[in-house]
C-alpha positions in Angstrom: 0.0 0.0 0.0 2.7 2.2 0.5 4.2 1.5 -2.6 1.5 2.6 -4.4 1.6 5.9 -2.2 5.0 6.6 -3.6 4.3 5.8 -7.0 1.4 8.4 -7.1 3.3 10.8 -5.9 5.8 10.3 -8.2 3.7 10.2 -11.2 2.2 13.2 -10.0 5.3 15.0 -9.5 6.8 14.2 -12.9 3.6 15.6 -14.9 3.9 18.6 -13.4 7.2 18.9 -13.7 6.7 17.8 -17.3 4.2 20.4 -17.8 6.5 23.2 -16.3 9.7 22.7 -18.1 7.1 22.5 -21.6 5.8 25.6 -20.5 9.2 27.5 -19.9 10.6 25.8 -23.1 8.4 27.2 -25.3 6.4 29.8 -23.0 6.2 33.3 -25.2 7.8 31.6 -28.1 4.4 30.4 -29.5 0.9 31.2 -29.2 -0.8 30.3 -25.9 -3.3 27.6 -27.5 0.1 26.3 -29.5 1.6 26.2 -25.8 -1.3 24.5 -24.2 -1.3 21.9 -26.9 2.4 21.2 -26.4 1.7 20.8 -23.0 -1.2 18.3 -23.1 0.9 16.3 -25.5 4.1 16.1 -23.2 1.7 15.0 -20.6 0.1 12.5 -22.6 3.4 11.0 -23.4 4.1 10.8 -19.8 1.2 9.4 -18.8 1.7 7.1 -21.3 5.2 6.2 -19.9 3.9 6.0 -16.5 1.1 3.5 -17.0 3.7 1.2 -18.7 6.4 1.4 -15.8 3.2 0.6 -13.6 1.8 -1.9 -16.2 5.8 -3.4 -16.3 6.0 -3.7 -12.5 2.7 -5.5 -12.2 3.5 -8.1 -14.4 6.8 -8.8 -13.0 5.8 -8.7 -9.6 3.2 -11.7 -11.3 6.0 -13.8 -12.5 5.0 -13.5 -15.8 8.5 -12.0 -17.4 
């Protein structure tokens, strides 16, 4: 249980993160809406990442790999 405490704050942690370094990467260089997109999509790919670290760590802790 505490695990998953960790992990939630990590994942939490890194999207925002994420988020931030997109937003002063490309912050005043773009449009706003160009910005927001680049955002959502850098979080998307994260989230993305994250759910297969998870979906990785499940499976071994199965046995299956």
């Amino acid at each position: 249980m505490r695990e998953i405490l960790i992990y939630s704050i990590v994942a939490l942690s890194s999207l925002f993160i994420m988020g931030y370094a997109m937003h002063m990467l490309v912050g005043g260089m773009v449009s706003p809406e160009t910005e927001y997109l680049l955002i959502v999509l850098i979080c998307l790919a994260d989230v993305a990442a994250i759910g297969y670290m998870a979906w990785d760590v499940i499976q071994r802790r199965r046995g299956r790999k």
